[in-house]
C-alpha positions as a Markdown table, in Angstrom:
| # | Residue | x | y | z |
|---|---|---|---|---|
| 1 | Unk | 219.9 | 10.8 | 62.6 |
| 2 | Unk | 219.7 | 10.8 | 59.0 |
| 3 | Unk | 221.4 | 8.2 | 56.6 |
| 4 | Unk | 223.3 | 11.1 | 55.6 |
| 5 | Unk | 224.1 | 12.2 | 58.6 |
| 6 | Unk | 225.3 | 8.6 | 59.5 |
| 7 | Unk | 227.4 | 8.7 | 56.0 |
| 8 | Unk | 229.2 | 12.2 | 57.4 |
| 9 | Unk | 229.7 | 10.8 | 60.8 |
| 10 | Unk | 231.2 | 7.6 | 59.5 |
| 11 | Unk | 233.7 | 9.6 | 56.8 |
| 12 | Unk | 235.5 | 11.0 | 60.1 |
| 13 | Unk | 237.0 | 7.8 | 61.2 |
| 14 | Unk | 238.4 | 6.5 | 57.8 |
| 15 | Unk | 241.9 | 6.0 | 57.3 |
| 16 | Unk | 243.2 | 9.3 | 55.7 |
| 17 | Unk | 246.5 | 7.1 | 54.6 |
| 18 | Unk | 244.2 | 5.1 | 52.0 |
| 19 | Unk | 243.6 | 6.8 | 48.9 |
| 20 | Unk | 240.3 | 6.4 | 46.8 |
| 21 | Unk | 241.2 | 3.1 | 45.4 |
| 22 | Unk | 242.0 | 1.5 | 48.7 |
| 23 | Unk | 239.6 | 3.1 | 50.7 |
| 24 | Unk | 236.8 | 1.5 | 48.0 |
| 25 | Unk | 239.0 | -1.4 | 47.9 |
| 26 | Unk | 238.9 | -1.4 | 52.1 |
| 27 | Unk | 235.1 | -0.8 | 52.3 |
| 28 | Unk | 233.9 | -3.3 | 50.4 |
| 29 | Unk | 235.9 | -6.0 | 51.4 |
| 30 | Unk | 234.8 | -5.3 | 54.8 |
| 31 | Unk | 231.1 | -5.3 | 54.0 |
| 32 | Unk | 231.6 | -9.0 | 53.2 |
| 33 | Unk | 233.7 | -9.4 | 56.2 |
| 34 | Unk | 231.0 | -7.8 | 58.0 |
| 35 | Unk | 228.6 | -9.8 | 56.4 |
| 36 | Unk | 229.8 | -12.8 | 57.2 |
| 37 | Unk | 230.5 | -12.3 | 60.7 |
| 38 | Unk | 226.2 | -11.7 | 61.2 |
| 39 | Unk | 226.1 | -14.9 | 59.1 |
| 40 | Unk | 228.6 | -16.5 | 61.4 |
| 41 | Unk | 226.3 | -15.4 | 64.7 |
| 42 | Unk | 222.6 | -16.5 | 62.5 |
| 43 | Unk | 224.1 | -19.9 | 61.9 |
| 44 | Unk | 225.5 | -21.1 | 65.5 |
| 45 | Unk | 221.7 | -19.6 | 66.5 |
| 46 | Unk | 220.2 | -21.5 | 63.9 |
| 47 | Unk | 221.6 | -24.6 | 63.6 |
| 48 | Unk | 223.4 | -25.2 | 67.0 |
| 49 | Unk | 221.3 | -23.3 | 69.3 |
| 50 | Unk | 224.2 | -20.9 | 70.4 |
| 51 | Unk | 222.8 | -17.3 | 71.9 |
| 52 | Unk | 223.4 | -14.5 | 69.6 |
| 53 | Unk | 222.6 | -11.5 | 71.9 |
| 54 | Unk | 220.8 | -8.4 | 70.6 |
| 55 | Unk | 223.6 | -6.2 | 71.1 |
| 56 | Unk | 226.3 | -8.3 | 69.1 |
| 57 | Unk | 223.9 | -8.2 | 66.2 |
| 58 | Unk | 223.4 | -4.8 | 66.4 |
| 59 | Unk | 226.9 | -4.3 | 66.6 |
| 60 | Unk | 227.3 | -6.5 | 63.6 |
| 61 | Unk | 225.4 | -5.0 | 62.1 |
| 62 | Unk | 226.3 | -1.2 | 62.7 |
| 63 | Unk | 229.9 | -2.4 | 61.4 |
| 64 | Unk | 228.4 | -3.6 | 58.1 |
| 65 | Unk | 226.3 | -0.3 | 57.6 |
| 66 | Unk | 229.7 | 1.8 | 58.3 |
| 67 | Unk | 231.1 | 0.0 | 55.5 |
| 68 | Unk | 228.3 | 0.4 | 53.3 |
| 69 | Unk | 228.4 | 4.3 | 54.4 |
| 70 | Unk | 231.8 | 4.4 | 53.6 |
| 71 | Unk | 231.7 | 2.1 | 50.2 |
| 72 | Unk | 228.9 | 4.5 | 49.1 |
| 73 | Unk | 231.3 | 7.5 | 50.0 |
| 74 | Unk | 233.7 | 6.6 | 48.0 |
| 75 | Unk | 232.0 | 6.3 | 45.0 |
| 76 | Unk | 230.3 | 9.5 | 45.5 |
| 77 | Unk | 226.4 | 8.2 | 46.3 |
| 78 | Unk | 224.7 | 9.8 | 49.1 |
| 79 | Unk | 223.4 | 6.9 | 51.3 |
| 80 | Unk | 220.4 | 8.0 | 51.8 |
| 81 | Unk | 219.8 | 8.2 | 47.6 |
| 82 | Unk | 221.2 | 4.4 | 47.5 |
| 83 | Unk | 218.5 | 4.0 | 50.2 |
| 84 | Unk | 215.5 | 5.8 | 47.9 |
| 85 | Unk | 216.9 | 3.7 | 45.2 |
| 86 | Unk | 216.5 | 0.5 | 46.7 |
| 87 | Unk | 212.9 | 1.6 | 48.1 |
| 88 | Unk | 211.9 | 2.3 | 44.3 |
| 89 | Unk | 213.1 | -0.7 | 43.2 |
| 90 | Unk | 211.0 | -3.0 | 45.8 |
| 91 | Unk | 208.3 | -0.4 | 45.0 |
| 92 | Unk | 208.5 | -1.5 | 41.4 |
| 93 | Unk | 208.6 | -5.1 | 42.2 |
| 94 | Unk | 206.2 | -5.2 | 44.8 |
| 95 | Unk | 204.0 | -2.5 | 44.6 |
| 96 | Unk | 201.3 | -4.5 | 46.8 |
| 97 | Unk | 204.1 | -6.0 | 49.3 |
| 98 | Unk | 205.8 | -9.4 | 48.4 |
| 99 | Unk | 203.9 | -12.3 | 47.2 |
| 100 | Unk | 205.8 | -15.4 | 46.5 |
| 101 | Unk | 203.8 | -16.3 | 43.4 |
| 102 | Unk | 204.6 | -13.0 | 41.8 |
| 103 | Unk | 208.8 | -13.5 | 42.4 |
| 104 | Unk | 208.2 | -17.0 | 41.2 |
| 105 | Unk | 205.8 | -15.4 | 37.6 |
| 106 | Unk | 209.3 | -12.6 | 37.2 |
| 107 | Unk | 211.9 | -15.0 | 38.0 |
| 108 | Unk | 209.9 | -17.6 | 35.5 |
| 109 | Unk | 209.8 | -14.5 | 32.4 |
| 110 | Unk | 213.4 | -13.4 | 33.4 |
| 111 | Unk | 214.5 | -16.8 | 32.8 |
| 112 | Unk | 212.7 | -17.3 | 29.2 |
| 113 | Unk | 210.2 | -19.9 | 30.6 |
């Protein structure tokens, strides 16, 4: 499956009552509801030893790309170009794969130092 395939799929199941505004309005906010729930299941894991199974992620996880489907529906982006986007962006940033002393050099010159 394509991301734009996913993007189609996902378009079926939003709530035809919402219009544009509250269907952008409705994505988003659950993208950080989403969001937060993964957090939610990384921290008890983390810091209090709590199973997070692989499934519950994914499903986490699955929620928070329907929203980000659905957000980049609504304001008319193909996921897949948000996707090539992104990739040309880490591209441009780290054209030999991260290094640590390079994001520290940018973040340094952004930052006037």
């Amino acid at each position: 499956m394509t991301l734009d395939e996913f993007q189609a799929a996902a378009r079926r199941t939003i709530n035809p009552r919402l219009n544009a505004q509250d269907r952008l309005l409705d994505s988003v906010a659950g993208l950080s509801e989403e969001a937060g729930e993964l957090l939610g299941l990384i921290r008890k894991r983390t810091f209090q030893s709590r199973d997070a199974p692989r499934e519950r992620l994914a499903e986490e996880l699955g929620d928070a790309l329907w929203c980000l489907a659905v957000t980049a529906d609504a304001l008319d982006i193909p996921l897949e170009e948000v996707a090539a986007i992104n990739l040309a962006k880490l591209e441009a940033r780290h054209p030999d794969g991260f290094s640590s002393t390079r994001t520290a050099d940018q973040w340094s010159r952004a930052q006037g130092e």
